[in-house]
FINUPA-381481 format. One record per residue: x, y, z of N, C-alpha, C, O in turn; residue in three letters; residue number from 0. Coordinates in Angstrom, 2 decimals. Layout:
<sites>
     nc1     nc2     nc3    cac1    cac2    cac3     cc1     cc2     cc3     oc1     oc2     oc3 residu num
       X       Y       Z       X       Y       Z       X       Y       Z       X       Y       Z    ala NUM
...
</sites>
This chain:
<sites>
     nc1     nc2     nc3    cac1    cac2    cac3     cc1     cc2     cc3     oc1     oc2     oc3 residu num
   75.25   11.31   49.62   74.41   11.79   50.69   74.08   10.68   51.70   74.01   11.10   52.86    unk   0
   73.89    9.53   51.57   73.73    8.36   52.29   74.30    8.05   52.85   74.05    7.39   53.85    unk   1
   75.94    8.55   52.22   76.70    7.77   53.06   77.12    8.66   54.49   77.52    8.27   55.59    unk   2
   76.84   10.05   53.95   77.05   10.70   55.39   75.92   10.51   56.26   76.02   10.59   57.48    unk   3
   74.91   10.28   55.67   73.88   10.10   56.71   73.98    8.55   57.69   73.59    8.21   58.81    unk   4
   74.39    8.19   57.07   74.74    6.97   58.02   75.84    6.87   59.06   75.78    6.35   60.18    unk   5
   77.11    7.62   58.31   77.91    8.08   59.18   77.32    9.11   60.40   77.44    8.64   61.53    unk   6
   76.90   10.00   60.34   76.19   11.26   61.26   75.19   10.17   62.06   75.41   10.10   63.27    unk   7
   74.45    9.58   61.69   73.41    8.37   62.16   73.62    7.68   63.49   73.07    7.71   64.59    unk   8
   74.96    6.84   62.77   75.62    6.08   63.76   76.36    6.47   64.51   76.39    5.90   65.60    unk   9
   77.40    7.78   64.22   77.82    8.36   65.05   77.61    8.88   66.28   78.40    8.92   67.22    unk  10
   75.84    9.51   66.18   74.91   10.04   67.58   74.74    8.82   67.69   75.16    8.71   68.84    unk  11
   74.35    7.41   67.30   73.89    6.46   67.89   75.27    5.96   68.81   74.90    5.58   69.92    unk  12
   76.69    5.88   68.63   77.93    5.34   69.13   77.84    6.28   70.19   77.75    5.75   71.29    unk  13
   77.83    7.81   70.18   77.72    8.86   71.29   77.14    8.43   72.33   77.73    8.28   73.40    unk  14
   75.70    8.14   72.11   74.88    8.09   73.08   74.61    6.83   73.65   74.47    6.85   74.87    unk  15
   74.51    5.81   73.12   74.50    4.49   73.96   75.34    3.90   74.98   76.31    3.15   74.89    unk  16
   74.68    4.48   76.10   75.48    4.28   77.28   75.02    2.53   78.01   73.81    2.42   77.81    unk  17
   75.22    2.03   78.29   75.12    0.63   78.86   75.51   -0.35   77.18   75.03   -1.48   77.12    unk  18
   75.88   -0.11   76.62   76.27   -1.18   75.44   75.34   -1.38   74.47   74.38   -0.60   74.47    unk  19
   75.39   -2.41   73.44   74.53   -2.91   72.69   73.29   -2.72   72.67   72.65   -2.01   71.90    unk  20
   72.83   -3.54   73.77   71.65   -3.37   73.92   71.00   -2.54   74.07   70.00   -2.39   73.38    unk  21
   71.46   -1.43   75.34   70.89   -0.18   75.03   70.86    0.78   73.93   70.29    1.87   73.92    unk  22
   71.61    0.18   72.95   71.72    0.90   71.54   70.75    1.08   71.04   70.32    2.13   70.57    unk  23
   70.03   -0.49   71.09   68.54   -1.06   69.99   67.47    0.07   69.85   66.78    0.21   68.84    unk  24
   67.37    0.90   71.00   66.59    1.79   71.11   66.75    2.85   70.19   65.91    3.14   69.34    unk  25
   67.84    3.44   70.36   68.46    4.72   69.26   68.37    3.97   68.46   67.55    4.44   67.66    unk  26
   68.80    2.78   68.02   68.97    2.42   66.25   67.91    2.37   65.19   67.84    2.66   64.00    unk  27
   66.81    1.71   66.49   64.96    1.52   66.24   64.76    2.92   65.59   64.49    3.28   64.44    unk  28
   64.99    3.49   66.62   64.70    4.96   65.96   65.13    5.76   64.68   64.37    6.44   64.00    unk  29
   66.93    5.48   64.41   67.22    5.88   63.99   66.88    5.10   62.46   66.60    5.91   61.57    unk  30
   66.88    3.96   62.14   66.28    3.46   60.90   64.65    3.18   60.73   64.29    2.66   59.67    unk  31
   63.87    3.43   61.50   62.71    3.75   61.24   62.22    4.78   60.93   61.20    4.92   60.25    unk  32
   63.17    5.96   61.57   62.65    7.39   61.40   62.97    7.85   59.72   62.40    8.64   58.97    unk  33
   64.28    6.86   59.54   64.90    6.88   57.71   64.35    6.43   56.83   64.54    6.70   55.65    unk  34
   63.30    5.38   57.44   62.67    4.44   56.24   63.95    3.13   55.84   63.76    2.33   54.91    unk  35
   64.82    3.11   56.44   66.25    2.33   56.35   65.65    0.48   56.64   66.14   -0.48   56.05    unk  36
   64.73    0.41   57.50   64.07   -0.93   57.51   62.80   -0.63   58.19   62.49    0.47   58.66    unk  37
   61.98   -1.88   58.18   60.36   -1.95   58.65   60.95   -2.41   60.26   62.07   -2.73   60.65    unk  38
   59.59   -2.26   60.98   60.27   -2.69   62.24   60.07   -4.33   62.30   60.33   -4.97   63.32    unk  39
   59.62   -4.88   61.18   59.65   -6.61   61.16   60.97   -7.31   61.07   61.46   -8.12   61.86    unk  40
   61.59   -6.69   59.62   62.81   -6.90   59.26   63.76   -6.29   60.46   64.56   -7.14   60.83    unk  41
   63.87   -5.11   61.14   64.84   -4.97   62.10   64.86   -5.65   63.47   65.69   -5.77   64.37    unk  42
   63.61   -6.06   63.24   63.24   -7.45   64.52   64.20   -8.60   64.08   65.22   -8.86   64.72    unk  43
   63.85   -9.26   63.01   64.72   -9.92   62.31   66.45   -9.95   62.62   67.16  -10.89   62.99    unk  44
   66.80   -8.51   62.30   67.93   -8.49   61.93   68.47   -8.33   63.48   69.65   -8.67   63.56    unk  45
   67.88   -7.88   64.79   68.31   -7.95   65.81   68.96   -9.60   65.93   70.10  -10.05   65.96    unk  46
   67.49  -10.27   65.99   67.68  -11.48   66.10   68.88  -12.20   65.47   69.28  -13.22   66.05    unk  47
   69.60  -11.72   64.16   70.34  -12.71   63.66   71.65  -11.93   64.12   72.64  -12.66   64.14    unk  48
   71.93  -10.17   64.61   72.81  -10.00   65.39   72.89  -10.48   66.51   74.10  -10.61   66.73    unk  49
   72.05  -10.99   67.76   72.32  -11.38   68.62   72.66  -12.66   68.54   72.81  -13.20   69.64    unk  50
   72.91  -13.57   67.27   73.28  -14.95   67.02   74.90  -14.82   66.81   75.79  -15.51   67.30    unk  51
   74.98  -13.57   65.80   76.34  -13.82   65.35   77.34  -13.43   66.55   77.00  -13.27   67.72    unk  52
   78.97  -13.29   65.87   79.73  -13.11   67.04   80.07  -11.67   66.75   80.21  -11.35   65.57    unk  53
   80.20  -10.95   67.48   80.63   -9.85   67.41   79.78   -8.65   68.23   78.66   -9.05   68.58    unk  54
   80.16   -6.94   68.69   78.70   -6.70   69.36   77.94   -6.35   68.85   78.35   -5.86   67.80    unk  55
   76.68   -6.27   68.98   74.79   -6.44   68.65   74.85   -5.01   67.99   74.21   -4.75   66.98    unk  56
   75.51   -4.26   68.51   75.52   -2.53   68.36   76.25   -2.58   66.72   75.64   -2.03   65.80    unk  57
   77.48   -3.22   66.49   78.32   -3.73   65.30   77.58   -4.09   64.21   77.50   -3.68   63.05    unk  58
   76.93   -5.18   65.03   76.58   -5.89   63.58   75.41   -5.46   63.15   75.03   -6.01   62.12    unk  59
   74.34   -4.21   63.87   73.40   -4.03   63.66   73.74   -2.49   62.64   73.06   -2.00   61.74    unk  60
   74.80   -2.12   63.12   75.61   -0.79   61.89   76.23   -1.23   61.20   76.83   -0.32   60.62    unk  61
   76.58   -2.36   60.76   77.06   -3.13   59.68   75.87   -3.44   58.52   75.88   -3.00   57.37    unk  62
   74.99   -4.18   59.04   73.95   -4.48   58.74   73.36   -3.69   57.66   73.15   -4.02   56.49    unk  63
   73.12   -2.44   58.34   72.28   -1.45   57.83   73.10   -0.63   56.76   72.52   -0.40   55.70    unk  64
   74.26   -0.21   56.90   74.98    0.49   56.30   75.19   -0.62   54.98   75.47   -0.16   53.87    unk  65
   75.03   -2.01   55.17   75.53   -2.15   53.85   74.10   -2.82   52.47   74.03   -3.21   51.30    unk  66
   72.98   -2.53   53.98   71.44   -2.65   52.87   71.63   -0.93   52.05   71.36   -0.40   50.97    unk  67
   72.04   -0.68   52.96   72.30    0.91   52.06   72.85    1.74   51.32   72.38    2.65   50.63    unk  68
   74.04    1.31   51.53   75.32    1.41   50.49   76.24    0.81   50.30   77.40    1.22   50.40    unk  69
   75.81   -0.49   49.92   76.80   -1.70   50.04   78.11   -1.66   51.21   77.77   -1.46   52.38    unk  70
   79.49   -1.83   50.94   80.20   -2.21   51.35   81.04   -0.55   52.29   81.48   -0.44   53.43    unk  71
   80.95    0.46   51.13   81.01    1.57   51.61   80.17    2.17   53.02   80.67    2.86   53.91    unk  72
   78.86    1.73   52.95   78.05    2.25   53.78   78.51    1.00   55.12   78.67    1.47   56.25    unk  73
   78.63   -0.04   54.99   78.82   -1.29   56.12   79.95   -0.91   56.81   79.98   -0.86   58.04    unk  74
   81.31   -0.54   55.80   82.46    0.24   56.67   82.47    1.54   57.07   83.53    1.91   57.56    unk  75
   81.14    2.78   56.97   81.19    4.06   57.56   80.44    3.81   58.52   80.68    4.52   59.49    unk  76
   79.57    3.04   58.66   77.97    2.88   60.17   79.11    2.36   61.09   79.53    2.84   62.14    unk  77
   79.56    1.09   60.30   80.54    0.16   61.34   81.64    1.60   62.40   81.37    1.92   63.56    unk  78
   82.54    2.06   61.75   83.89    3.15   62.22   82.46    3.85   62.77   82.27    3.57   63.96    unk  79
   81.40    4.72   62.16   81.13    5.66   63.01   80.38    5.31   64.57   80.38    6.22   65.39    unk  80
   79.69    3.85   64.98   79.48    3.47   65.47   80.15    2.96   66.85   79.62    2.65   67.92    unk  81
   81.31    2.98   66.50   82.78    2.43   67.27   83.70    3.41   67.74   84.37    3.33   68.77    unk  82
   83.69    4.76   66.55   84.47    5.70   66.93   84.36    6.53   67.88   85.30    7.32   68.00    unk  83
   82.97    6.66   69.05   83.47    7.77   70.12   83.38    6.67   71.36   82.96    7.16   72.41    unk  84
   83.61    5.64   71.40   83.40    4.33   72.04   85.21    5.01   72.75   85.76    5.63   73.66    unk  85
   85.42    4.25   71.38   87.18    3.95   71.25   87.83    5.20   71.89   88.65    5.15   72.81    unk  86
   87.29    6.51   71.20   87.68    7.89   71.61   87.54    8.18   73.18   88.49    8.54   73.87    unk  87
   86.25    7.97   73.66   86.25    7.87   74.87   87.10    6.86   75.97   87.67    7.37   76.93    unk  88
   87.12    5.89   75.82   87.83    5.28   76.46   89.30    5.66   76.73   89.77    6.13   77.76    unk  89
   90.00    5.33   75.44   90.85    5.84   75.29   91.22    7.01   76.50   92.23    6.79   77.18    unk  90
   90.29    8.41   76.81   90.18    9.52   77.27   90.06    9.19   78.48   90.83    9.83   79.19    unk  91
   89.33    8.38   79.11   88.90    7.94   80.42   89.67    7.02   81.06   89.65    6.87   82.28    unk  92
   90.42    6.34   80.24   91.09    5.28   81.02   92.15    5.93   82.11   92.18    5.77   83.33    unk  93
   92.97    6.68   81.29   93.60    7.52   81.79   93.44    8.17   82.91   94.28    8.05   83.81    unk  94
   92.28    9.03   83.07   91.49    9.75   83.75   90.87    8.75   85.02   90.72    9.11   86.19    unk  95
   90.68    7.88   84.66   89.33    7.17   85.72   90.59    6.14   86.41   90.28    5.81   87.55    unk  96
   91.47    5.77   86.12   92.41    4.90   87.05   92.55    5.56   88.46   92.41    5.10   89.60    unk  97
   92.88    6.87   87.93   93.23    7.59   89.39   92.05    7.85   90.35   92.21    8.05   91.55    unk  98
   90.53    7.80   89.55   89.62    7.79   90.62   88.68    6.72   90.49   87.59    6.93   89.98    unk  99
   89.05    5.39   90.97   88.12    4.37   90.62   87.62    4.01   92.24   86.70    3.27   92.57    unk 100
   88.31    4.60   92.91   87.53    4.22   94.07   86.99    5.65   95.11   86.64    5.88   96.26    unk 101
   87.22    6.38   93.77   86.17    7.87   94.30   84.81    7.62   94.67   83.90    7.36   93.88    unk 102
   84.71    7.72   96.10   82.46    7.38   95.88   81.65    8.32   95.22   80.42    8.29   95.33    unk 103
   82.37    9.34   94.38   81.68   10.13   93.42   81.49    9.44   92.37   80.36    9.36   91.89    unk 104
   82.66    8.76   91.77   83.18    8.07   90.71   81.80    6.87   90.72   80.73    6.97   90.13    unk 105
   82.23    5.89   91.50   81.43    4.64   91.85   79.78    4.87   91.71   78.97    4.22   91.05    unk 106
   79.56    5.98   92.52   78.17    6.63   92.49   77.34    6.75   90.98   76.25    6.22   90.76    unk 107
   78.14    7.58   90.01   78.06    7.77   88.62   77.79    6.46   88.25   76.60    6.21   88.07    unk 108
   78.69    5.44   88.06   79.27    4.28   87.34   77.87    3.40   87.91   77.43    2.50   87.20    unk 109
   76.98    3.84   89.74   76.14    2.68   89.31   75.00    3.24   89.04   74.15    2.43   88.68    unk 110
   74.63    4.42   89.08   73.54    5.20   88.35   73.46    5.05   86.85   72.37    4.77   86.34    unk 111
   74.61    5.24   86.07   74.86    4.35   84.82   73.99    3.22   84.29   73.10    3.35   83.45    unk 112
   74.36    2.12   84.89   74.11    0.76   84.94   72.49    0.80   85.06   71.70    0.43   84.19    unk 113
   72.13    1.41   86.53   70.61    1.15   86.25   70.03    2.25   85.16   68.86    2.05   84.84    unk 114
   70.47    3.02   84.74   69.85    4.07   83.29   69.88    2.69   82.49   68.80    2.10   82.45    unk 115
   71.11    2.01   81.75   70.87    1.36   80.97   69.97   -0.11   81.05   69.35   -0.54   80.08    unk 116
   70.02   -0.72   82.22   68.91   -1.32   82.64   67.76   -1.13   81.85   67.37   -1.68   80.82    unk 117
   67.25   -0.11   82.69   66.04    0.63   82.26   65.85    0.67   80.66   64.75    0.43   80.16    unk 118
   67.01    1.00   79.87   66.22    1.12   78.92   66.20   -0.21   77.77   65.37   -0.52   76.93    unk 119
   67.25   -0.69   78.08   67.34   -2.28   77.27   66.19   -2.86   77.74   65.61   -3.50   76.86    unk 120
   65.43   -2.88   79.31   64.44   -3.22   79.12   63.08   -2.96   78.67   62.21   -3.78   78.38    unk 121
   63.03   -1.32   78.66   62.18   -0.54   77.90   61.83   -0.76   76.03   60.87   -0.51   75.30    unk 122
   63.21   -1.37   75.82   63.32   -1.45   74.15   62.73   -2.85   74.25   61.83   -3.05   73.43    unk 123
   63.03   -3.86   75.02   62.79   -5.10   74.94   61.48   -5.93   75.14   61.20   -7.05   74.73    unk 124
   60.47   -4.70   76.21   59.03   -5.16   76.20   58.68   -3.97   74.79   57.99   -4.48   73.91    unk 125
   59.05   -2.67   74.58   58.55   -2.13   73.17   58.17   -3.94   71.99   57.14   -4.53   71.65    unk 126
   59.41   -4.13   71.81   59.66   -5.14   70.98   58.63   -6.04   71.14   57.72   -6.35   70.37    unk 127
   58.93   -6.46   72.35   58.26   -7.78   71.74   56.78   -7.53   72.07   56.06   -8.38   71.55    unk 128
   55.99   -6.44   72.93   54.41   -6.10   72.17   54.39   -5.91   70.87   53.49   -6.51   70.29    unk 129
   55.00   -5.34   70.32   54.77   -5.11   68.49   54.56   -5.76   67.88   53.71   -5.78   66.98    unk 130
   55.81   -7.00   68.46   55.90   -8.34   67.90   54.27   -9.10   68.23   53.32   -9.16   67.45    unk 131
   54.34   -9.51   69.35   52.86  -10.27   69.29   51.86   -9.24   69.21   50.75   -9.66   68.88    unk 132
   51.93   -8.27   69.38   50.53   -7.56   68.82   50.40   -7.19   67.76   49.42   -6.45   67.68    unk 133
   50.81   -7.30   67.02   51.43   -6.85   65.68   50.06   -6.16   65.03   49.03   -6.22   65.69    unk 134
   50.07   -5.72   64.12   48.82   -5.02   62.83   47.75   -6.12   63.15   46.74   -5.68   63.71    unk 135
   47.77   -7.34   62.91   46.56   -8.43   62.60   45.77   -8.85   63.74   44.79   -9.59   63.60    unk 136
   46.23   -8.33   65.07   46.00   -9.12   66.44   46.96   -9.37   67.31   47.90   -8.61   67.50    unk 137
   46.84  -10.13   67.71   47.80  -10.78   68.97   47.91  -12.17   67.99   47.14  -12.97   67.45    unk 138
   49.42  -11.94   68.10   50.15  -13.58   67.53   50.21  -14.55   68.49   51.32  -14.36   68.99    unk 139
   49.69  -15.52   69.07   49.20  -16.57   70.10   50.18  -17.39   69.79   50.51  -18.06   70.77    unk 140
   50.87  -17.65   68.71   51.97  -18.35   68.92   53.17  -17.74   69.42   53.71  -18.39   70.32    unk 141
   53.62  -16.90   69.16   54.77  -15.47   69.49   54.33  -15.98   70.93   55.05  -16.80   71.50    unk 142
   52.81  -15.35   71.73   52.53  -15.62   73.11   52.90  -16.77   73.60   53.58  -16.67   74.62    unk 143
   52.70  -17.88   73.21   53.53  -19.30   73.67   54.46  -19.32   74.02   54.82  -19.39   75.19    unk 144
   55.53  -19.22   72.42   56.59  -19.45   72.25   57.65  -18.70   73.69   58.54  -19.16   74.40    unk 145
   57.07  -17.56   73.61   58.07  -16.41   74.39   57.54  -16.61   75.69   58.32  -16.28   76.58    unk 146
   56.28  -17.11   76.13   56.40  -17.99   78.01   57.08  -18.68   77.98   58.14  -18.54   78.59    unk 147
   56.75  -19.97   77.10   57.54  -21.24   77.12   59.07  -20.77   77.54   59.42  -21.05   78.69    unk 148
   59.96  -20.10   76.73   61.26  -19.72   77.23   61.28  -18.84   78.25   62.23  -19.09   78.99    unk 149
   60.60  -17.87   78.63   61.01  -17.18   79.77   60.47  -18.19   81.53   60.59  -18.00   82.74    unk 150
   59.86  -19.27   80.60   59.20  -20.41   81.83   60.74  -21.14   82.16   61.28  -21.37   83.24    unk 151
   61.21  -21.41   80.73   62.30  -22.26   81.07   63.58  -21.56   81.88   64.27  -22.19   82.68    unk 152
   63.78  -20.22   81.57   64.86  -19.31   82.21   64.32  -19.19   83.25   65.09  -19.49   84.15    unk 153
   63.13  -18.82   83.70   63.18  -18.84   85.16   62.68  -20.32   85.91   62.73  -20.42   87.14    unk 154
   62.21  -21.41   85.08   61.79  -22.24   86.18   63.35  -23.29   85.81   63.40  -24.39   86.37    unk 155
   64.35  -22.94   85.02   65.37  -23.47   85.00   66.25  -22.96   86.01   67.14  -23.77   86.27    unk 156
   66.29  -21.86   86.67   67.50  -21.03   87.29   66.73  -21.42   88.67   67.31  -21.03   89.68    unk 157
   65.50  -22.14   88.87   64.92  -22.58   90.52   65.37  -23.99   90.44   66.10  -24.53   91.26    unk 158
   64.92  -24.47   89.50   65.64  -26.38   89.54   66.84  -26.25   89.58   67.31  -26.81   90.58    unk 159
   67.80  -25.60   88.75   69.06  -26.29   88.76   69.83  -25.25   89.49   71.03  -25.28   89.23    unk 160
   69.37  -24.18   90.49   70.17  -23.94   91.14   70.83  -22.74   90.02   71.37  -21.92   90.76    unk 161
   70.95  -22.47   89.13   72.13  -21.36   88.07   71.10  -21.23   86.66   70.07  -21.88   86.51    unk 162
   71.46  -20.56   85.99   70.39  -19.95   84.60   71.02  -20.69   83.86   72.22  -20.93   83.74    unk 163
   69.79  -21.16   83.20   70.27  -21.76   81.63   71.24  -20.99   81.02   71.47  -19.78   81.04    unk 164
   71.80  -21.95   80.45   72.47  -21.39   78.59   71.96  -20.37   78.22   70.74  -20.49   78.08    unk 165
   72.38  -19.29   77.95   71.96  -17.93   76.61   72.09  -18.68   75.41   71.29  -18.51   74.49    unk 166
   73.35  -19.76   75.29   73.11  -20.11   74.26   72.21  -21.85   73.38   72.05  -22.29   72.24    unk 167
   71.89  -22.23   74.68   71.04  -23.19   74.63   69.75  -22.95   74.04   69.19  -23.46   73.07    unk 168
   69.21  -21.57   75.27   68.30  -21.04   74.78   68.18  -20.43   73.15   67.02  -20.33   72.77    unk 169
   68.72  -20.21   72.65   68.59  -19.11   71.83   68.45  -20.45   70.46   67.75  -20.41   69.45    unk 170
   69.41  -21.56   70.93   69.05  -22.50   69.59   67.84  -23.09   69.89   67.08  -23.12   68.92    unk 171
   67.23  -23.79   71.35   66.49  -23.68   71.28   64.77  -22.85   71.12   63.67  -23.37   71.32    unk 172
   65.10  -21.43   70.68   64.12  -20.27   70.89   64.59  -20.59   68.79   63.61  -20.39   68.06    unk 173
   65.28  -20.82   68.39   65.43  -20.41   66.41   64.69  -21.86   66.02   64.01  -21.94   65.00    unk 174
   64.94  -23.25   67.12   64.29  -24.38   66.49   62.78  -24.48   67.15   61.98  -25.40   66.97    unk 175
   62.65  -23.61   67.74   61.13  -24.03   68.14   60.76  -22.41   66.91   59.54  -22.49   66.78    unk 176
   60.98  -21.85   66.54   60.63  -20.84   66.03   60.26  -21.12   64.34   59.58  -20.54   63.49    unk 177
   61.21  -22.46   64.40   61.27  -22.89   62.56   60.10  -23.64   62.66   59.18  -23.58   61.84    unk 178
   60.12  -24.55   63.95   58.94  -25.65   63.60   57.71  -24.79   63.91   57.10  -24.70   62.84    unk 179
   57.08  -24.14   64.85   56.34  -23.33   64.74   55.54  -22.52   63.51   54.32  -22.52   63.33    unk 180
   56.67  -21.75   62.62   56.64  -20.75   61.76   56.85  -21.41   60.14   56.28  -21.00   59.13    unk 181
   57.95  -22.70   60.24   58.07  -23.44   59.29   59.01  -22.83   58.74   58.76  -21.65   58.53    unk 182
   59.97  -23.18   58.44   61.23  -22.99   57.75   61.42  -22.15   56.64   60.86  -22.73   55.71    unk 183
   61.91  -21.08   56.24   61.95  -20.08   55.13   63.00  -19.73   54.58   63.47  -18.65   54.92    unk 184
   63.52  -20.33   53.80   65.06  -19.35   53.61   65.13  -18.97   52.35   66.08  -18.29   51.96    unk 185
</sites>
């Protein structure tokens, strides 16, 4: 039974996430909270260590889950069902959309698109991180630091030097200020 549910799961989650990964986080939030599949601490977590690894965020976050759930079986049905109307679609469209890529119907769609998913990667992304510092106990004042301090450095880095920091500068620096902060746990 699990394992179809994860398959069926990820499947509406692969359907519907239009702008990529990120806009996934939203359906996925949903979709393993609404299961009891993780807490929203641990899937905070587990965002975080998908957006470290290589591969996409949408992947490793149906990998993830599928195999807290049914080991190796469940990691390879979230994974395929997650991927499979991706692949299906494309596949379908490529075809289709060559011949009208410079339709202003076409173009029109494609940037109405873009700002939907905008919208909601950033919708999932302030969700997040109020939860995060507001969490059950209060407001986490370090979380509040920590997360100016870097969005000080991305934007008062992209006025000094002329271009945006590292994503990936940042991000080691956002896990080592996060250890010394929080103190190291493994």
């Amino acid at each position: 039974m699990i394992l179809w549910e994860l398959f069926w799961g990820f499947l509406q989650v692969g359907c519907f996430s239009f702008g990529g990964g990120y806009a996934a986080i939203a359906l996925i939030r949903e979709l393993v909270l609404s299961r009891g599949w993780l807490t929203e601490e641990l899937l905070t977590y587990i965002i975080a260590v998908s957006e470290s690894t290589p591969g996409p965020i949408m992947v490793n976050l149906a990998t993830y889950v599928g195999s807290t759930q049914a080991g190796v079986p469940g990691a390879l049905l979230a994974t395929l069902a997650v991927v499979l109307p991706a692949f299906c679609i494309i596949l379908g469209l490529m075809a289709v959309l060559k011949r009208f890529t410079e339709n202003p119907w076409v173009k029109a769609l494609m940037t109405g698109l873009k700002a939907c998913a905008a919208g909601i990667i950033l919708a999932a992304g302030l969700e997040m991180l109020a939860g995060n510092i507001l969490g059950g106990d209060g407001a986490d004042w370090t979380a509040v630091a920590l997360s100016a301090l870097l969005a000080l450095l991305w934007f008062g880095g992209s006025r000094l030097l002329k271009r945006k920091p590292s994503p990936i500068l940042l991000i080691v620096l956002a896990a080592v200020l996060g250890a010394a902060a929080y103190g190291l746990s493994i």
